[in-house]
C-alpha angles and dihedrals in degrees: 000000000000113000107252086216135117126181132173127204122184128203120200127249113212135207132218093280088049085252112149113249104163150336148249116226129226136205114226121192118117126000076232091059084059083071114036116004101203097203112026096191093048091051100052090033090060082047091055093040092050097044100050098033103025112033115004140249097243099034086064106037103022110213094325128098129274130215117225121198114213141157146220104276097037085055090073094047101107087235085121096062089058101044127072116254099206111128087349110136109192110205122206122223110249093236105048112134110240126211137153086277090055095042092058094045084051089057091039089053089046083040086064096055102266121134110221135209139198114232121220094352116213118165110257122144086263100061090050094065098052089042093088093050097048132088106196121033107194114207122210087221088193095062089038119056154160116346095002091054085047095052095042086049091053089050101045092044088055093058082047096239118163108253122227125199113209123185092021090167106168129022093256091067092052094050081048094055094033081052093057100045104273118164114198124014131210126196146079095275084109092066095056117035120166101272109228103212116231100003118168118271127207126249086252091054089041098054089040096054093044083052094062097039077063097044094054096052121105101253105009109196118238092218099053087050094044086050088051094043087055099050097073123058095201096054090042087060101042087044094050085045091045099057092029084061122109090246084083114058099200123153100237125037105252111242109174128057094228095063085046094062090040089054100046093034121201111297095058087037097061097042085048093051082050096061092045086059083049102040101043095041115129095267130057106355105212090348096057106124098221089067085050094046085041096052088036090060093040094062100034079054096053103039086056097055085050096056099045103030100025079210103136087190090056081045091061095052088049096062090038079053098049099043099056095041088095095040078102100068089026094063090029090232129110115272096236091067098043090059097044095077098036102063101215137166111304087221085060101039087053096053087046098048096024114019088228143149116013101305080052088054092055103049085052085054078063097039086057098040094051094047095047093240100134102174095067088039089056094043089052088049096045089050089050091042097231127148137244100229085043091059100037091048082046094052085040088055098036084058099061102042086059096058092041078058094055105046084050099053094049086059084044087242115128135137109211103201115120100253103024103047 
């Protein structure tokens, strides 16, 4: 009997400022299905259908482009005449066989309005003829190397074609790519930069970061936070224009930061003090993927503890838990020194220094899911008994609640607390 689930995955596509502009998107359905997809147009036509009926195109990329798997024989469905093509990038399978027939379905699809890209590019006879009719051409630049990388990079910049990294795993193969002309990068070499101990921070991360040693103390003093908060400029505004939003309904406009502080009380105000360290890091601004990763691991996190405590206290710690486990790579400094100074949970400070215990064991379901390596994904999830379908509805959700977050935050309207972000 056929599974009746459906789950989608993205993965970001990054610029040349490592600012997000769009995503791949990725099928979910078995950990089996990551090795062998029985039925490819099933698969990407249950994509399409649940992206534009179920969820929603802009609910799950925002205003930024999606990448759209599809093969040879789905290229001829006429699924492209009912969709709309705006910010749809339909990417054709490398080893698609291409004949007259595809070539003028190819012009038909870019006739429609959709922009079109090459996958894993490698240079066959067939390439070569769809190299003219599409816009992007992505590059598996751990199959293709060296010289050869070089010397693709040189042509398909000639005939002016949008390069795509894929598999950009550390930060030495971006600079490699950046370095020959790339144009968009793909990978998790985002999520691990070389961390460069005891870098200078800026007055706005300084008084950030002081601001959550006081918030995750026992008993932090109102006064002590109300002092921080005023003596920037920059957090006093973004604080006023985040509870005077119309996110909060209350009956009189906050003016003082002291009532503030009063109306959100500590925990949303320290989740809230965390994505401002994310969202107004140096790249990226909104679209920086750590805040994305970060948020990403957070909810995947909570939604997980809901589902198997049913302990909305221990939730809370999950997505606290989540979201600093990349503070690390975000301030460019260890984490032991980092928590150190901000007195949190011991159940939290052991799965961060130690992925331990079972908030430990969560954050390494991320780690595994981030990095594509599935059988260790399957035997973590097997040990915590947790289900397939329970993980992959908790990363679907987790993705559009991210992208909910963002678009708040650009309009400066976001709830922190945990649920309800």
């Amino acid at each position: 009997m056929e599974e009746s689930f459906i789950y989608l995955g993205r993965q970001p596509i990054l610029d040349r400022n490592k600012k997000i502009v769009a995503y791949e998107i990725l099928y979910r359905k078995t950990l089996e299905a990551f090795a062998r997809i029985e039925d490819e147009n099933q698969a990407t036509s249950r994509v399409i259908i649940n992206i534009f009926n179920n969820i929603g195109i802009k609910n799950l990329t925002g205003n930024k482009k999606a990448f759209i798997n599809v093969n040879v024989e789905l290229l001829f469905y006429d699924i492209f005449e009912f969709i709309p093509p705006n910010n749809i990038v339909i990417e054709i399978l490398e080893d698609t066989p291409v004949d007259n027939k595809v070539i003028e379905r190819v012009k038909k699809i870019k006739d429609l309005g959709f922009e079109l890209a090459l996958d894993d590019f490698i240079e066959t006879e067939h390439t070569k003829k769809l190299i003219p009719y599409v816009d992007y051409v992505k590059v598996d630049v751990l199959e293709t190397k060296g010289e050869q990388l070089k010397r693709v990079a040189e042509i398909l910049k000639k005939k002016n074609k949008k390069l795509v990294a894929e598999k950009v795993e550390n930060h030495r193969i971006f600079e490699q790519t950046y370095n020959l002309g790339f144009d968009l990068f793909q990978g998790y070499f985002f999520a691990k930069p070389s961390i460069i101990t005891h870098r200078r921070f800026d007055p706005y991360e300084i008084t950030l970061i002081n601001l959550l040693k006081v918030l995750n103390r026992k008993d932090p003093s109102i006064d002590e936070i109300e002092k921080i908060i005023k003596s920037d400029v920059h957090i006093t505004f973004n604080l006023l224009r985040f509870v005077n939003s119309a996110y909060f309904s209350f009956k009189s406009k906050i003016k003082t930061i002291r009532h503030a502080v009063m109306m959100l009380g500590v925990k949303r105000l320290k989740i809230w003090v965390l994505l401002m360290l994310y969202a107004d890091a140096k790249v990226g601004g909104i679209d920086n993927p750590l805040l994305e990763l970060a948020l990403m691991r957070g909810k995947i996190l909570e939604n997980i503890a809901v589902r198997k405590t049913k302990d909305r206290n221990f939730a809370d710690m999950a997505f606290l838990t989540g979201v600093l486990s990349l503070i690390d790579i975000l301030l460019g400094v260890s984490r032991e020194e980092i928590l150190s100074d901000l007195n949190i949970d011991e159940q939290i400070k052991i799965a961060l220094l130690k992925e331990e215990g079972i908030l430990g064991k969560m954050i390494k379901l991320c780690e595994y899911l981030e990095s594509g390596d599935f059988l260790k994904l399957r035997e973590e999830l097997k040990e915590m008994n947790c289900k397939i379908e329970e993980f992959f509805k908790a990363e679907e959700d987790a993705v559009l609640y991210v992208e909910e977050v963002k678009q708040k935050l650009l309009k400066g309207v976001v709830d922190v607390n945990n649920t309800d972000i």
